[in-house]
C-alpha positions, 0 to 999 in steps of 0.5 A: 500500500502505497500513500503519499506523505500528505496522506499519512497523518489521516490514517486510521487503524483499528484492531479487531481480535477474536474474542473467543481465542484460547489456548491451544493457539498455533503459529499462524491461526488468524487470531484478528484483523487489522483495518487499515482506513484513509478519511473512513475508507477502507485501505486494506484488510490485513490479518492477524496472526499469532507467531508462535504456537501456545500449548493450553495449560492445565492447573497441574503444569502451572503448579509445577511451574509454580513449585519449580520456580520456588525450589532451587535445583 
């Protein structure tokens, strides 16, 4: 996309995420949109998405990453 330097002050951007994403996430699942507008019209729609991967936690990993911060060795 291309803009002229007089035009860069009146853009806009607005991101809009999935709000129903949860963990597990893989690198590359489209998480939003990015909406990139000039004076209120739309330029460009640009996905989001996550760079990496994101494994769901269960209460036990989280505890055992609790106890194991706690405890030396």
């Amino acid at each position: 996309m291309l803009i002229t330097k007089s035009d860069a002050g009146r853009l806009t951007t607005e991101l809009t995420l999935d709000e129903t994403a949860e963990a597990p996430v893989a690198a590359g699942d489209v998480l939003g949109t990015l909406t990139v507008s000039l004076d209120g019209q739309v330029l460009q729609e640009l996905p989001v998405t996550a760079a990496d991967s994101v494994e769901r936690k269960t209460f036990g990993t989280i505890f055992r990453e609790m106890v194991g911060e706690l405890l030396p060795g």
